[in-house]
C-alpha positions in Angstrom: 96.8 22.6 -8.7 99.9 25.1 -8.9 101.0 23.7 -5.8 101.1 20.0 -7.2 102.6 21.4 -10.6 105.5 22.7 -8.9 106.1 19.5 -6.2 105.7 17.8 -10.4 108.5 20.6 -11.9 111.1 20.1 -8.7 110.8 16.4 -9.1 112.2 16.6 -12.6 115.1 18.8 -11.8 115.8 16.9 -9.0 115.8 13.7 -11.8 117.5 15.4 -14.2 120.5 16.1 -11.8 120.7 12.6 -10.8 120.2 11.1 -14.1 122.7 13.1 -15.8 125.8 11.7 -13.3 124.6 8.2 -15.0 127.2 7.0 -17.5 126.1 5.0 -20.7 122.6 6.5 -20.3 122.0 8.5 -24.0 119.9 11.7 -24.0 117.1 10.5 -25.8 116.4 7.4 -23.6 116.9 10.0 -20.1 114.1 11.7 -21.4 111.7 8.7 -23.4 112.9 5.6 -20.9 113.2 7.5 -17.5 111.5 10.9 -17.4 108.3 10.4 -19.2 107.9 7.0 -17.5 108.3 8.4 -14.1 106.2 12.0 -14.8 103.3 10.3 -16.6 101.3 13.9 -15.9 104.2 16.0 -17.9 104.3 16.2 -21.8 108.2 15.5 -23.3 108.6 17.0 -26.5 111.5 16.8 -28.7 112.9 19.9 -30.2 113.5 20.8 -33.7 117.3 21.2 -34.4 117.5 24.6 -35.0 116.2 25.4 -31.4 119.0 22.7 -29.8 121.4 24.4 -31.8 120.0 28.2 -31.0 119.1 27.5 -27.3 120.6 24.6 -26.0 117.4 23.0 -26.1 116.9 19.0 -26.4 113.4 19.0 -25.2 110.2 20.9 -24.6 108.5 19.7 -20.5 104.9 20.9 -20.5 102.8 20.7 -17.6 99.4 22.8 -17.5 100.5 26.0 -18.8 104.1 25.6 -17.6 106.8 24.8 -20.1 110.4 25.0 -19.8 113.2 23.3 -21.4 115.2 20.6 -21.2 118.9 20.0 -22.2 120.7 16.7 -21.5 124.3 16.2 -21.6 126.0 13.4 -19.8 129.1 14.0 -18.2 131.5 11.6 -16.6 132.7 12.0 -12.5 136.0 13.4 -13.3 134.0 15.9 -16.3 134.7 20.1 -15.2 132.6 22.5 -15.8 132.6 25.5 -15.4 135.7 25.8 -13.3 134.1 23.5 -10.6 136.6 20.6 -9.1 135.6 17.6 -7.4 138.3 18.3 -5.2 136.8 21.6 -3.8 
């Protein structure tokens, strides 16, 4: 069962990463439209505002006794964090 769980948890990041390159896709439709279609087995939660604002928290993932969070920000290709460059 752990085994599956975590094939269930890398999945998500794996969506998340690619979902979040998407432009004109809003946070709240990443998580109710994509990720909770596509992991029927994992339970989306949305967080209270005091938590996103303390925690950079958007949404609660839990899966058996697993939980972590979720934040969602969109970013455009030419976006740079953290002192990252597409260029190199």
């Amino acid at each position: 069962m752990q085994k599956a769980q975590d094939k269930q948890l890398e999945d998500v990041r794996t969506l998340i990463s690619a979902l979040a390159n998407t432009s004109g896709i809003h946070e709240k439709s990443v998580v109710n439209d994509v990720l909770a279609k596509l992991l029927p087995n994992i339970l989306f939660e949305e967080c209270n505002p005091e938590l996103d604002y303390a925690g950079d928290v958007d949404y609660v993932a839990k899966l058996g006794n697993s939980q972590f969070g979720i934040q969602v920000k969109l970013i455009k290709a030419d976006d740079n964090y953290e002192g990252h460059s597409r260029s190199g």
